[in-house]
C-alpha positions as CSV (number, residue, x, y, z in Angstrom):
1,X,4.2,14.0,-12.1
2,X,5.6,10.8,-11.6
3,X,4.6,9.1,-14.0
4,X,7.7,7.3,-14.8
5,X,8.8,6.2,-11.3
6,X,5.4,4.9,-11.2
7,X,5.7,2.7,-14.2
8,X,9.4,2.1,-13.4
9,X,8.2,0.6,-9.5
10,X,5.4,-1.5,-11.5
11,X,8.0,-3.3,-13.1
12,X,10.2,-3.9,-10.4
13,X,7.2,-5.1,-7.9
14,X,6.2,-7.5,-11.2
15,X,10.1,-8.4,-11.2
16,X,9.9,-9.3,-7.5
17,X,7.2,-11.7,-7.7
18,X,9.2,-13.7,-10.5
19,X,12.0,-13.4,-7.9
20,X,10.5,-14.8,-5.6
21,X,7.7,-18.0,-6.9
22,X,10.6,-20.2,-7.1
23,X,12.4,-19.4,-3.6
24,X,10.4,-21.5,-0.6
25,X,9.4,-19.9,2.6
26,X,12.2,-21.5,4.6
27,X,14.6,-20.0,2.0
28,X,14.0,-16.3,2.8
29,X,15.8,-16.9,6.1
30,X,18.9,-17.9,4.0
31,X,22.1,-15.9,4.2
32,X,23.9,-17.1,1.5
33,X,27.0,-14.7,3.0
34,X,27.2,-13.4,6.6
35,X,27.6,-10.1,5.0
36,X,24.0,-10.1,2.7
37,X,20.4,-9.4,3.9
38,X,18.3,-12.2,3.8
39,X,15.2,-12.5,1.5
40,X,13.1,-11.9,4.5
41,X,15.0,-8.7,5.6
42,X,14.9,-7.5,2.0
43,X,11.2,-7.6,1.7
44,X,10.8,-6.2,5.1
45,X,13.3,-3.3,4.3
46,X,10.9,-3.0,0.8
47,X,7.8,-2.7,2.8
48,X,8.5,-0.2,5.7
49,X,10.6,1.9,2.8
50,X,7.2,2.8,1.5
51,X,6.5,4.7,4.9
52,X,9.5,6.6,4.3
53,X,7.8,8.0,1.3
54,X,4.4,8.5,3.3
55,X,6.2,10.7,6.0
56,X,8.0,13.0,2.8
57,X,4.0,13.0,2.0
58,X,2.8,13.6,5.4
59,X,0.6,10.4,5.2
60,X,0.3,8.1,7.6
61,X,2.8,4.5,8.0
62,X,1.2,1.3,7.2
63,X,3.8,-0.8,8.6
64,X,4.6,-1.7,11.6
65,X,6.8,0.0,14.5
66,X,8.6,-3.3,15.3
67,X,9.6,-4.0,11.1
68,X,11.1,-0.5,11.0
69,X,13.1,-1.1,14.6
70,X,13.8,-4.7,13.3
71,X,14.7,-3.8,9.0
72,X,15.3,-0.3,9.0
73,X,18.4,1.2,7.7
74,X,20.7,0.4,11.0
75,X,19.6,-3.2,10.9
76,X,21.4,-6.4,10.9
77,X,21.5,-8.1,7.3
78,X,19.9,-10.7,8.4
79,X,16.6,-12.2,9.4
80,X,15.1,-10.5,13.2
81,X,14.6,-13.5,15.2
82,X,12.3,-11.9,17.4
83,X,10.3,-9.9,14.5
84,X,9.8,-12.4,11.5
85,X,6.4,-11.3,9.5
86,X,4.7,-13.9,7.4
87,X,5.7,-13.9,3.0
88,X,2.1,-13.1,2.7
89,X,2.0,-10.1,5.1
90,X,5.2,-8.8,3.3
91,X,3.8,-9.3,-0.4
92,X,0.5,-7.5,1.2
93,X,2.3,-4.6,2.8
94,X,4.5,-4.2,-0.6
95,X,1.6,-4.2,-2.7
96,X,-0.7,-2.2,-0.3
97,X,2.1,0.4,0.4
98,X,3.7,1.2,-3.2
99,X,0.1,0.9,-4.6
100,X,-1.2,3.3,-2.0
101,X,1.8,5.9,-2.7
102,X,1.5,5.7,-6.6
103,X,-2.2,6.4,-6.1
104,X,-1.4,9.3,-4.3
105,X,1.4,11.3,-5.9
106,X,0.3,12.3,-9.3
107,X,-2.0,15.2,-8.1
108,X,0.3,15.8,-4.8
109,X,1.2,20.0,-5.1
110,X,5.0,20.5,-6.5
111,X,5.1,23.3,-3.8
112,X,5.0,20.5,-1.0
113,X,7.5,18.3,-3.1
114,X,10.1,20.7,-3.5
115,X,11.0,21.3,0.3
116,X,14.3,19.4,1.7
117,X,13.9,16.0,2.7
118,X,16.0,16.8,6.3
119,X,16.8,13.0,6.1
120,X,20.2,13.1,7.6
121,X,21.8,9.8,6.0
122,X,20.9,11.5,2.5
123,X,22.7,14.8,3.1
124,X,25.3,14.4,1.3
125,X,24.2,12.3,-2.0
126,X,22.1,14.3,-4.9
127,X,19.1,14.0,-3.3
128,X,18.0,17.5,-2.4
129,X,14.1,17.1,-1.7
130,X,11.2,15.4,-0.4
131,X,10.5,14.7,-3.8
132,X,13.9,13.5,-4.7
133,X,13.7,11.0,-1.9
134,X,10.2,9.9,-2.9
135,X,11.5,9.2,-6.6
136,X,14.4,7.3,-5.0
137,X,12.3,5.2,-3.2
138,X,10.3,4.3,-6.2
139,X,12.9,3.1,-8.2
140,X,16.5,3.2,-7.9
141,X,16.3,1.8,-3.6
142,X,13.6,-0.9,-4.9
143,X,15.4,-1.8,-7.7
144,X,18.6,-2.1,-6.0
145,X,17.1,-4.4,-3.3
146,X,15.2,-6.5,-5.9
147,X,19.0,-7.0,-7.3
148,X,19.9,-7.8,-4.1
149,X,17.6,-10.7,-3.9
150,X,18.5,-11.4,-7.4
151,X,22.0,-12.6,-6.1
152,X,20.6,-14.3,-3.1
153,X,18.8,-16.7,-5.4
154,X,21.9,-17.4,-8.0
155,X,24.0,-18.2,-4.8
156,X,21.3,-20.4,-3.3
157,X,21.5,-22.3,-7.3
158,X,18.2,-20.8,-8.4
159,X,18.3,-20.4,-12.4
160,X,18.6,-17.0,-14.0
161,X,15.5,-15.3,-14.9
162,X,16.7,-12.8,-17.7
């Protein structure tokens, strides 16, 4: 089970880190438009979305309380001033939080999976269950982030990657 949102969030964490070797630190701050998240909001949104899946898991959050507060969904687009982690704790969480959650779902019981995700903002939309939500997360809210930052960095003058 999962096996190709697992594959599928590989390639998009690989996709990130060639996003982001040419951008420098002071450039993650950057709003290229009012209205877009900054880099650093972006990877901050990335890492504390990997809690989201833990709680449709009932595992324990890696990240911290003030990120979520500071980058969750009803979060200015840009940079927290008050609430600014480090690129390296952000790559860490990313790669510690997606790695721990595609370590842990192929052998999690279907019976847990299938139950409603009770996520309110998601009521609406397709996504029926906590395994919908966890699959979502994986791929098509990481991959739509990681294009996110993929205009950031055209409109900053960085050079296409693909």
């Amino acid at each position: 089970m999962f096996h190709y949102e697992i594959r599928l969030n590989k390639f998009n964490r690989a996709y990130l880190d060639n996003l982001l070797k040419d951008l420098e630190d002071h450039q993650l701050d950057i709003q290229p438009h009012p209205e877009l998240h900054s880099a650093r909001w972006i990877l901050s949104h990335l890492a504390i979305s990997s809690d989201y899946a833990f709680k449709m898991l009932d595992l324990p959050s890696l990240c911290q309380k003030t990120w979520h507060k500071a980058y969750g969904p009803a979060s200015q687009p840009g940079t927290a001033t008050d609430v600014k982690p480090s690129r390296a704790e952000l790559l860490a969480a990313i790669d510690v939080g997606y790695s721990k959650l595609c370590d842990s779902l192929p052998n999690f019981p279907d019976e847990h999976l299938s139950v409603p995700h009770g996520v309110e903002l998601l009521a609406k939309t397709p996504l029926r269950t906590r395994g919908d939500l966890v699959s979502h997360i994986l791929t098509t809210h990481f991959a739509m982030h990681v294009g996110q930052l993929s205009v950031n960095r055209r409109m900053m003058g960085q050079p296409p990657l693909i």
